[in-house]
VOPAGU-2260 file (C-alpha; in pm, 1 decimal, decimal comma):
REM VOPAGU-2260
SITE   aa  ch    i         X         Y         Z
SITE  UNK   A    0   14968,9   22840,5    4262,2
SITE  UNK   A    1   15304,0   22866,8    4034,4
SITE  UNK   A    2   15530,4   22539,1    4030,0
SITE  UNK   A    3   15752,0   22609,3    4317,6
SITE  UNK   A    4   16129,1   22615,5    4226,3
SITE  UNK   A    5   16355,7   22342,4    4358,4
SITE  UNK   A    6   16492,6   22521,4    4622,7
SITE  UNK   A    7   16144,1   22616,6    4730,0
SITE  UNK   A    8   16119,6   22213,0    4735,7
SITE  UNK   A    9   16409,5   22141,7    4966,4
SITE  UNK   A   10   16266,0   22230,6    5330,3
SITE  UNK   A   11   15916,7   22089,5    5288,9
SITE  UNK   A   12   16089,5   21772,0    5125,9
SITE  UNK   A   13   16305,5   21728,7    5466,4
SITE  UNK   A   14   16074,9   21814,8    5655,5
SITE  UNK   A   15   15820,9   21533,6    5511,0
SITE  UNK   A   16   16117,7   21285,9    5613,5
SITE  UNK   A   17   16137,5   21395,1    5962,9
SITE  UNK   A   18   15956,5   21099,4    6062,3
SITE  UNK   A   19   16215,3   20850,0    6012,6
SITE  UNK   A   20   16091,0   20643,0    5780,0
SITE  UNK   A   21   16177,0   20545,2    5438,9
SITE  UNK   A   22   16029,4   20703,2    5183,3
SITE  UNK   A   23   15996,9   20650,6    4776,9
SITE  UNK   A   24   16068,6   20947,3    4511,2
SITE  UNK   A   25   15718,9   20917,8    4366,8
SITE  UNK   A   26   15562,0   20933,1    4755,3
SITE  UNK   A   27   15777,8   21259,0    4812,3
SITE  UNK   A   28   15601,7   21408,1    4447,3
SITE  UNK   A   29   15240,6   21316,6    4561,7
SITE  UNK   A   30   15330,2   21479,4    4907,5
SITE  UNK   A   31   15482,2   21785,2    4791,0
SITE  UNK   A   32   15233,5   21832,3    4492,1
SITE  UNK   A   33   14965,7   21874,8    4761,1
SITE  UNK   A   34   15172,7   22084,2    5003,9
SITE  UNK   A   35   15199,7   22318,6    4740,0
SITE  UNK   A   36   14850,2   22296,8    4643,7
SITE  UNK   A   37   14938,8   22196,3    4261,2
SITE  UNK   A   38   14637,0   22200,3    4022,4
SITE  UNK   A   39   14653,2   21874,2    3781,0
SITE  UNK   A   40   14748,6   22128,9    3525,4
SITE  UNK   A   41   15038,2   22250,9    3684,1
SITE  UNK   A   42   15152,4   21886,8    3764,2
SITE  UNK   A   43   15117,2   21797,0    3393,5
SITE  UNK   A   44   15346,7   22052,0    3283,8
SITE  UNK   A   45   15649,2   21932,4    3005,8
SITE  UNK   A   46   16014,8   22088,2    3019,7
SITE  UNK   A   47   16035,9   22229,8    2667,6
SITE  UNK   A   48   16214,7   21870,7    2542,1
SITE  UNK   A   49   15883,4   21732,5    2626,3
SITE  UNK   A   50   16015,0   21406,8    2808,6
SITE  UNK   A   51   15952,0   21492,7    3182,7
SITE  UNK   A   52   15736,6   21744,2    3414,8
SITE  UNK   A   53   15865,6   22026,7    3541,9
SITE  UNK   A   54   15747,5   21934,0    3924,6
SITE  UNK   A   55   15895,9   21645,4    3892,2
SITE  UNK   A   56   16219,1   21723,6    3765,1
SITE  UNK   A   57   16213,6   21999,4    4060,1
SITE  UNK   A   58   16121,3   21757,8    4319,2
SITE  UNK   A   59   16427,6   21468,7    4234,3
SITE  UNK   A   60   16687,4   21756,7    4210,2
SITE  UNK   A   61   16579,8   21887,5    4554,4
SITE  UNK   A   62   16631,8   21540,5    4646,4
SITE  UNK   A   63   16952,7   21534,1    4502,9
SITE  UNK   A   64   17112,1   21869,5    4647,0
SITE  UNK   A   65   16955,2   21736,6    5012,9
SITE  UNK   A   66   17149,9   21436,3    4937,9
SITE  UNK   A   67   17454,6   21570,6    4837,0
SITE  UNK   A   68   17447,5   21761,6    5150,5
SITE  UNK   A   69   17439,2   21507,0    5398,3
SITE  UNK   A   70   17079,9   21553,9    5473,9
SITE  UNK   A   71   16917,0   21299,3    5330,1
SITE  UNK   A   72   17042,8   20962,5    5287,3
SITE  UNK   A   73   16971,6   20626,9    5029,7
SITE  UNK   A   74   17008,4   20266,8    5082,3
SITE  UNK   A   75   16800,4   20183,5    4765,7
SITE  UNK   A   76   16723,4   20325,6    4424,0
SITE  UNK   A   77   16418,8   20536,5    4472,5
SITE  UNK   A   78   16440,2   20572,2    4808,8
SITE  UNK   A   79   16514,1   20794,8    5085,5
SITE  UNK   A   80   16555,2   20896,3    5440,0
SITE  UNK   A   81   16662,8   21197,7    5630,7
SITE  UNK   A   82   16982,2   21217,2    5803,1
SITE  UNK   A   83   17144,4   21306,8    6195,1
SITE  UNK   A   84   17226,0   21616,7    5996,5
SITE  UNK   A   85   16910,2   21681,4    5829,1
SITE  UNK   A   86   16739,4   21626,5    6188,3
SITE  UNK   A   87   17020,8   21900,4    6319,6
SITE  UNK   A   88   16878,9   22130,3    6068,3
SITE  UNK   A   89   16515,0   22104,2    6150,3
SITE  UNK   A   90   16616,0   22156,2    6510,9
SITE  UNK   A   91   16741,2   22488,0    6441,2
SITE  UNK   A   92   16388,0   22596,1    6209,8
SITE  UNK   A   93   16505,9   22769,4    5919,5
SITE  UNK   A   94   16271,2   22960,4    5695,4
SITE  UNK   A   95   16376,4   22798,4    5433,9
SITE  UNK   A   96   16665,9   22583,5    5286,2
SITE  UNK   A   97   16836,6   22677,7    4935,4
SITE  UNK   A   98   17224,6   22656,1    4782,2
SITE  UNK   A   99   17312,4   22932,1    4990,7
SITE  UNK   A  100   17186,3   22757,1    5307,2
SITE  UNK   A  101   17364,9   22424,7    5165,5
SITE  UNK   A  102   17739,8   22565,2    5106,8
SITE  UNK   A  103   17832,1   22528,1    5457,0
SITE  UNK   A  104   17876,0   22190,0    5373,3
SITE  UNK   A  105   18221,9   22087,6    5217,5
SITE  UNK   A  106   18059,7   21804,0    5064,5
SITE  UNK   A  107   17769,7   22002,7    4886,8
SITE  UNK   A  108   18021,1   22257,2    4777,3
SITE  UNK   A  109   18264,0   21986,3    4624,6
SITE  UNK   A  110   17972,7   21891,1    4442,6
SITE  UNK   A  111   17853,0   22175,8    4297,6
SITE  UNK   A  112   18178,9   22235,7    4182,2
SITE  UNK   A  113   18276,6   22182,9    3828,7
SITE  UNK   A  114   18641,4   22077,2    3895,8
SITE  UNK   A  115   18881,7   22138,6    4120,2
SITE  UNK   A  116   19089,2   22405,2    3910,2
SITE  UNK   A  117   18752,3   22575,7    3878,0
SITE  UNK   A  118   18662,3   22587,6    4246,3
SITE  UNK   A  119   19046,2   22743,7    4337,1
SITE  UNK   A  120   18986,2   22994,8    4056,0
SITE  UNK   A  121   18674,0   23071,6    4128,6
SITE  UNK   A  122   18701,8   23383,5    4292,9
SITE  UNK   A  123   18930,6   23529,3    3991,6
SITE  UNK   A  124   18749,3   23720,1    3731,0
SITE  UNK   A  125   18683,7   23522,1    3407,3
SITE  UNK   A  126   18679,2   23641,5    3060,5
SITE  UNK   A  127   18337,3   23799,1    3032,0
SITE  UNK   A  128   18407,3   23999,8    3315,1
SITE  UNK   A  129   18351,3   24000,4    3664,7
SITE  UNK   A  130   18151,3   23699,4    3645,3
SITE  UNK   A  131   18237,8   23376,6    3903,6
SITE  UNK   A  132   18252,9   23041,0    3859,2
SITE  UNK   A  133   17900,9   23055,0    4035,9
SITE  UNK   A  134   17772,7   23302,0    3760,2
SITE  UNK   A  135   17879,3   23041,8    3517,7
SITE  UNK   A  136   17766,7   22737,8    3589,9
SITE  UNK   A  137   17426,9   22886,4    3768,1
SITE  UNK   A  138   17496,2   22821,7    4161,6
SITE  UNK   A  139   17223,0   23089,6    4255,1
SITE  UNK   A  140   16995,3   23005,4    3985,4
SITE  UNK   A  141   16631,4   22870,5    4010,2
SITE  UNK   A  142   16621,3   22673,3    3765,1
SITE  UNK   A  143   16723,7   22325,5    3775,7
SITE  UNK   A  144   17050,7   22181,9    3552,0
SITE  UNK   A  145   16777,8   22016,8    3274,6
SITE  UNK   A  146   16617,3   22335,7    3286,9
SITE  UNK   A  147   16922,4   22563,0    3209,5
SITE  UNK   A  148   17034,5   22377,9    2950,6
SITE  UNK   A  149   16683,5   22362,0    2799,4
SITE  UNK   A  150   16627,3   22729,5    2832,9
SITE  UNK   A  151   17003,4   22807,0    2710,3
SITE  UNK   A  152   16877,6   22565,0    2416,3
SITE  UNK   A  153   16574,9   22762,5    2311,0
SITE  UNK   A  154   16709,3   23094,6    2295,1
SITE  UNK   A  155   16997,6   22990,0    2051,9
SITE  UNK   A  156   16677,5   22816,3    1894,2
SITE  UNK   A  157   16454,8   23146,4    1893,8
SITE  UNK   A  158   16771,1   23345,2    1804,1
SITE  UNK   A  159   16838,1   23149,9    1489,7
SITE  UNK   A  160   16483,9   23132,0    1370,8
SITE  UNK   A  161   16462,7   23502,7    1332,5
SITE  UNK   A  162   16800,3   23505,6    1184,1
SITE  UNK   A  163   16613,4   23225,5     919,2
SITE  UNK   A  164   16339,9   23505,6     860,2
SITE  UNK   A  165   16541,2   23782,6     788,8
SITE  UNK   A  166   16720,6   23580,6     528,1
SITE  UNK   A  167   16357,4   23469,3     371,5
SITE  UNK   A  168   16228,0   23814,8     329,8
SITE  UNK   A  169   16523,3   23856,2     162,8
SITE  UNK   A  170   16546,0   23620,5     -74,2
SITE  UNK   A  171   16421,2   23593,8    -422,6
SITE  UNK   A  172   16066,0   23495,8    -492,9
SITE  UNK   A  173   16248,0   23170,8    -704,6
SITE  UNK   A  174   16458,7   23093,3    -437,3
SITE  UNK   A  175   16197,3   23107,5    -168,9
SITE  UNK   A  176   15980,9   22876,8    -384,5
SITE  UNK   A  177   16287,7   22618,9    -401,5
SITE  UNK   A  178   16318,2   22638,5      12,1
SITE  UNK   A  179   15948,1   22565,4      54,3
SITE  UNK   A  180   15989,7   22225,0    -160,2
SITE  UNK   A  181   16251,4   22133,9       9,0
SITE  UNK   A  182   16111,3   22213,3     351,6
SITE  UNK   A  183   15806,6   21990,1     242,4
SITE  UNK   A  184   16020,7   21684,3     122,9
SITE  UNK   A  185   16195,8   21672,8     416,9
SITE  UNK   A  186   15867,0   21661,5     624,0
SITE  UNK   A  187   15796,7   21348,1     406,1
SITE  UNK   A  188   15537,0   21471,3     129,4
SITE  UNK   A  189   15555,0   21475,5    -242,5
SITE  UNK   A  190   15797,8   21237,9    -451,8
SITE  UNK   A  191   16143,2   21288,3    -548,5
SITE  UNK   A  192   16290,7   21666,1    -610,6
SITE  UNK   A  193   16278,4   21642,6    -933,2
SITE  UNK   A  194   15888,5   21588,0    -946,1
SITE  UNK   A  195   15797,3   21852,5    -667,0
SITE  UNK   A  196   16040,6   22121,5    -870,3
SITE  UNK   A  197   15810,9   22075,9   -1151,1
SITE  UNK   A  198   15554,3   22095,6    -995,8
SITE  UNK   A  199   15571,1   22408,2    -755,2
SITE  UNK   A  200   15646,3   22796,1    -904,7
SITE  UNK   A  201   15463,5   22676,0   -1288,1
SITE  UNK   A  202   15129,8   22729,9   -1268,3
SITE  UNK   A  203   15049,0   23078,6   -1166,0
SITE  UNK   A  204   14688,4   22973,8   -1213,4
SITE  UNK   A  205   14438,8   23198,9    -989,7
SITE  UNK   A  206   14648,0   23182,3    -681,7
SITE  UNK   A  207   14757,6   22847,1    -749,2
SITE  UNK   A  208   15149,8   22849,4    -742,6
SITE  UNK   A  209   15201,2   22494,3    -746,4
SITE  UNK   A  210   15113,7   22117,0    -726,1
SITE  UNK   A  211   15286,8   21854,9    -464,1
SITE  UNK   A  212   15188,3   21530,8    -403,2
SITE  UNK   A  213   15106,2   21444,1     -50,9
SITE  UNK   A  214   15281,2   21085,6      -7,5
SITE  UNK   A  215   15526,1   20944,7    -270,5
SITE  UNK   A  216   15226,3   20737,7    -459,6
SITE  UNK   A  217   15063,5   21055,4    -561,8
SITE  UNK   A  218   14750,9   20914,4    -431,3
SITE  UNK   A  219   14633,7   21283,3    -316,0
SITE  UNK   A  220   14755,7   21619,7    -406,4
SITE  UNK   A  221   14846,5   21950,2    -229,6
SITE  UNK   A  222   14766,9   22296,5    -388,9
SITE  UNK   A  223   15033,1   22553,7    -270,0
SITE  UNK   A  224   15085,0   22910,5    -240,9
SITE  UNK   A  225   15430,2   23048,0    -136,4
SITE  UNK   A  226   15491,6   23418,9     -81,5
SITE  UNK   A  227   15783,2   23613,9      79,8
SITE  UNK   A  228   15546,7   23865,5     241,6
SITE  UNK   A  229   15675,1   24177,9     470,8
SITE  UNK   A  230   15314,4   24237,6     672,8
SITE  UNK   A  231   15029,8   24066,0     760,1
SITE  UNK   A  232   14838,8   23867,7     545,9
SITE  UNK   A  233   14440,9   23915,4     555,8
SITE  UNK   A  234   14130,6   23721,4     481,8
SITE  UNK   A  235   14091,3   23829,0     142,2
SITE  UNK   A  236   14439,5   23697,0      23,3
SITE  UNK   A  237   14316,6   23318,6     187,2
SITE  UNK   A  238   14014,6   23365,8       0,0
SITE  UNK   A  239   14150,5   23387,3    -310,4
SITE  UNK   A  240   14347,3   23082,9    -254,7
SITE  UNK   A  241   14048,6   22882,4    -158,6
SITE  UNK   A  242   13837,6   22995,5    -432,0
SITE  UNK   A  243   14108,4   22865,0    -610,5
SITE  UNK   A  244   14143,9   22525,6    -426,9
SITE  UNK   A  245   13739,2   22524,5    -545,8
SITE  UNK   A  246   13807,0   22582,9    -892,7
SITE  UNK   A  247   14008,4   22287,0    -900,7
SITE  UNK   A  248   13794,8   22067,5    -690,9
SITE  UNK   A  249   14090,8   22007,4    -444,2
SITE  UNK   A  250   14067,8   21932,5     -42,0
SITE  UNK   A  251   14350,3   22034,1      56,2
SITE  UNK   A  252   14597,8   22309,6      38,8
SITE  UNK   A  253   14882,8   22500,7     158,5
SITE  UNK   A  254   14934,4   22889,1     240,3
SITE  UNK   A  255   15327,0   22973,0     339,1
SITE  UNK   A  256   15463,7   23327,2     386,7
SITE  UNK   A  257   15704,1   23500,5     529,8
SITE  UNK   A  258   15491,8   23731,5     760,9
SITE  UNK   A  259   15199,0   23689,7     956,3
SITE  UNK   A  260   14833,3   23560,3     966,2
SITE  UNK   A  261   14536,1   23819,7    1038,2
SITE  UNK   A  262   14308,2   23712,8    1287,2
SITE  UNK   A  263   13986,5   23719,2    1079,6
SITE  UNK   A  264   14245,4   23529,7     816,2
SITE  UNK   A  265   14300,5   23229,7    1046,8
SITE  UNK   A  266   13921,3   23249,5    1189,0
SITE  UNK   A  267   13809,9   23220,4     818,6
SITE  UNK   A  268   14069,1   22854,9     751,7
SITE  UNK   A  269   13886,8   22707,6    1100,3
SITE  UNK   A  270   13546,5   22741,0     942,9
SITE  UNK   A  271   13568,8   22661,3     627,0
SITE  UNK   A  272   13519,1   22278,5     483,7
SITE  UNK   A  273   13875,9   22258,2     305,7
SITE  UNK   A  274   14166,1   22177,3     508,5
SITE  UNK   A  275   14423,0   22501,5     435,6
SITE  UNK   A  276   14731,1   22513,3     689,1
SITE  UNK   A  277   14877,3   22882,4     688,1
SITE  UNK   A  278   15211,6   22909,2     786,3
SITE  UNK   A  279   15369,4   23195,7     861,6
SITE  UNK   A  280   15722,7   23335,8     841,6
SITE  UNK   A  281   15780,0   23207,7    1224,0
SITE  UNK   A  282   15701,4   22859,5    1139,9
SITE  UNK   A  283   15860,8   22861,3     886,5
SITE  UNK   A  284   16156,8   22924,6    1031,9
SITE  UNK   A  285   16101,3   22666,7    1299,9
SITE  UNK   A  286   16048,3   22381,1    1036,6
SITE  UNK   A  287   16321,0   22445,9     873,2
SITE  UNK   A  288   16546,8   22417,6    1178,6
SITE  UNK   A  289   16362,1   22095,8    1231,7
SITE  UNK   A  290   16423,9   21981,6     915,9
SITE  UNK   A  291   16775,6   22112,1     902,5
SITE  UNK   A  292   16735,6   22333,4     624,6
SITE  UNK   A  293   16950,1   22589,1     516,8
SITE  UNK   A  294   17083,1   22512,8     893,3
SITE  UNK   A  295   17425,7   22295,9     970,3
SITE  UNK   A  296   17447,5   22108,7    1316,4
SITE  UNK   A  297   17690,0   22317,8    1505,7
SITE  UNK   A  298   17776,6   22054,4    1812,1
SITE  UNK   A  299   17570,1   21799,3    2009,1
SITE  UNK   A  300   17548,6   21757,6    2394,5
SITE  UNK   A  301   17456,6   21402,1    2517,1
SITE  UNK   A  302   17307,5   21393,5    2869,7
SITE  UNK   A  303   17342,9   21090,4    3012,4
SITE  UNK   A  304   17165,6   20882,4    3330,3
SITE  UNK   A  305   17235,9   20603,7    3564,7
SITE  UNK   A  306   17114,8   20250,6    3399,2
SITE  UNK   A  307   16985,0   20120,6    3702,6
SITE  UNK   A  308   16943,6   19776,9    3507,2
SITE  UNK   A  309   17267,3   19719,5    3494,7
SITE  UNK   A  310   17324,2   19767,4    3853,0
SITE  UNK   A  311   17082,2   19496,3    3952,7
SITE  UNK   A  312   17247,7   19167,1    4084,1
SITE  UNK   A  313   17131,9   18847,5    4018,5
């Protein structure tokens, strides 16, 4: 079964504190993770910044809109209970409980609202159009508020990273072989600049475009091959490079292009005895972002928590 959304969450959540009791956050996950019939997979599941699961980001926010609603209330950190109301709700057996449901609460609706300018004006059309303050800030969305912003996040990311691989196919080949050194410095190989310019774009020797140095001692070396590349790249253009990285005795090496990797291409890297990374346009793209090349940082959101530390008394 999917991961149920958060609003999905919200009436089995109540109804798992109709007995009266208190119960703890982490109880509420195990409970609901079996309700819902969650594989171990599906509970293990990261939000794209990697730091928490999506289940259990869903289950505290459907905490948190039950709370904000009067339903559900909290005399401890990590702890909950239902509510008169929240027993008045299960009396009347809805199907189901969402933000809709919710609004009829001043409370809830005062706190899903941005500000108070924003909640009088929110029936006015705003500058994109016809869209309301609920449009905006995503009232009727399924997704929770870590998850919009995440999402919103990785399509300016996805968006820029093909605007990055235009640019490299069209580039020239010198230039291109500049932006690879300096996408591998900042990823911590080679030396200074000055020794991995020197090294990379100068030999031209039977697919060998250049030399790096894999840590700043020089204690191992990387064979390269950079080309801006419209298609797809095939097995016989890899196995010239390793025939090269043969000729020269050498472990280890590096394909990067601007297009893509054939199947029997990539198939050919996984069975062979040298280590070869191909990396295509696409990732490219992605560690340069990374590595904030040819990229400026545009503006920075901070999301913030409660420090429950420093609410603890002595």
């Amino acid at each position: 079964m999917a991961i149920p959304d958060y609003q999905t969450i919200m009436l089995p959540l109540l109804k798992f504190a109709s007995d009266g009791k208190e119960h703890s956050v982490e109880e509420a996950r195990e409970k609901m993770a079996s309700v819902f019939g969650l594989t171990d997979e599906d509970r293990k599941a990261l939000l794209p910044s990697g730091r928490q699961t999506v289940f259990s980001n869903r289950v505290a926010w459907a905490k948190v809109y039950l709370h904000h609603a009067g339903t559900l209330s909290s005399s401890r950190r990590g702890y909950f209970q239902i509510s008169d109301r929240g027993r008045e709700i299960l009396r009347e057996n809805p199907s189901e409980i969402n933000v809709k449901y919710l609004e009829r609460y001043p409370e809830f609706i005062e706190f899903r609202t941005p500000d108070k300018k924003q909640k009088k004006d929110a029936s006015q059309p705003q500058g994109r159009g016809a869209e309301s303050i609920k449009d905006l800030y995503g009232m009727g969305s399924e997704e929770t508020p870590e998850e919009m912003l995440e999402s919103a996040y990785q399509r300016l990311r996805a968006d820029l990273a093909a605007e990055l691989l235009v640019r490299l196919k069209n580039c020239s080949p010198r230039f291109f072989e500049r932006l690879v050194v300096e996408v591998i410095l900042k990823m911590g190989y080679g030396g200074s600049r000055k020794e991995a310019g020197e090294a990379i774009g100068t030999s031209g020797d039977e697919g060998i475009d250049g030399i790096i140095s894999e840590d700043r001692l020089g204690l191992d070396v990387i064979y390269l091959q950079a080309k801006r590349w419209q298609g797809t790249v095939g097995r016989p253009e890899i196995q010239k490079f390793v025939g090269a990285l043969h000729g020269k005795r050498a472990r280890k090496g590096i394909f990067i292009t601007t297009g893509t990797f054939s199947t029997e291409a990539l198939d050919f890297v996984s069975q062979i005895e040298s280590k070869v990374a191909l990396i295509d346009g696409k990732q490219l793209a992605e560690m340069m972002i990374d590595s904030n090349v040819g990229v400026t940082p545009q503006a920075a959101y901070e999301t913030k928590r409660i420090d429950s530390d420093y609410f603890e008394e002595e």
